[in-house]
C-alpha positions, -999 to 999 in steps of 0.1 A, spaced: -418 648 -79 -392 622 -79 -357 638 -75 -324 621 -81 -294 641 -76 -260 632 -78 -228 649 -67 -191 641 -53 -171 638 -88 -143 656 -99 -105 652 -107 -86 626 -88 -57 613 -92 -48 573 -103 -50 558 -67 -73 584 -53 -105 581 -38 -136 598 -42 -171 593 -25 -202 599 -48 -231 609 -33 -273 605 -47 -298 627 -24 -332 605 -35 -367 624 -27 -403 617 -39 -406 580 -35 -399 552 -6 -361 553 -10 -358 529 14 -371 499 5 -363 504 -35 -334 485 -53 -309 514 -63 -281 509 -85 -250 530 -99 -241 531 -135 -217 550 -154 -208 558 -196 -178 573 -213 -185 590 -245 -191 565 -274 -196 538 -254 -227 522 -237 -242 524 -206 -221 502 -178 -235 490 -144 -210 491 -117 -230 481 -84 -265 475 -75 -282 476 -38 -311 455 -29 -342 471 -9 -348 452 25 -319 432 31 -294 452 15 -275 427 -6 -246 442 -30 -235 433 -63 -209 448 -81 -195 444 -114 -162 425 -118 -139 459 -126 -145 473 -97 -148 447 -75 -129 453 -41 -122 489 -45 -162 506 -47 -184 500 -20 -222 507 -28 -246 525 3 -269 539 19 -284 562 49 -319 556 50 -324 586 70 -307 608 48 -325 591 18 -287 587 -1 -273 565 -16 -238 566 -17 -204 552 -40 -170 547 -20 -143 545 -48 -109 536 -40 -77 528 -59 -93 545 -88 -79 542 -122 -76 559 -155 -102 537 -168 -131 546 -137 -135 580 -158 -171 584 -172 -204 599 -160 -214 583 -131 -253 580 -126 -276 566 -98 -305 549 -108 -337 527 -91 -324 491 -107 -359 491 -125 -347 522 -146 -377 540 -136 -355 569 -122 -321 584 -128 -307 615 -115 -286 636 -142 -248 621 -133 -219 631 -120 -185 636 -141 -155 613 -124 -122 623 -140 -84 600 -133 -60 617 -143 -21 625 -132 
C-alpha cells in the first residue's frame, strides 16, 4: 500500500521557519520525481517545488524562490520542505505528491500569522 504522510505544519510567525516533513512507503521512493504543492480555500491547487528522481534537480516556483528548499533522505524514504522567511501569504494546505500525481498524502495545515 502506498503511503504518503505529511507532517511539520502549524502556526508560525511572519519570518518564521518551519520544516515540513513526507514519510513515503510502498513504492521506490528513491528514484521517483516528488513534488510539494499547496491550496488555500477557494483557490486552486499551487505547485511550490518539485524534485527530480536520479540526479536530484530542484525547481521551485517563483514565490518562493530562495526562501524553501525541497529534500530528501533516501534512507529515511522522506521527503522534506525547508521554509524560511515565511509570509502571510505561504498559509494553505501543504501536500506532497509523486510529480505524476499518482500519489498524495493527505496535507499538512501551514498557518502565518502574528
Amino acid at each position: 500500500e502506498v503511503q504518503l504522510v505529511e507532517s511539520g505544519g502549524g502556526l508560525v510567525q511572519p519570518g518564521g521557519s518551519l520544516r515540513l516533513s513526507c514519510a513515503a512507503s510502498g513504492f521506490p521512493f528513491t528514484s521517483r520525481a516528488m513534488k510539494w504543492v499547496r491550496q488555500t480555500p477557494g483557490k486552486d491547487l499551487e505547485w511550490v517545488a518539485s524534485l527530480s528522481g536520479s540526479r536530484a534537480s530542484a525547481y521551485y516556483a517563483d514565490s518562493v524562490k530562495g526562501r524553501f528548499t525541497i529534500s530528501r533522505d533516501s534512507a529515511k524514504s522522506t521527503l522534506y520542505l525547508q521554509m524560511n522567511n515565511l509570509k502571510p501569504e505561504d498559509s494553505a494546505w501543504y501536500y506532497c505528491s509523486t510529480e505524476d500525481e499518482t500519489f498524495r498524502g493527505q496535507g499538512t495545515q501551514v498557518t502565518v500569522s502574528s
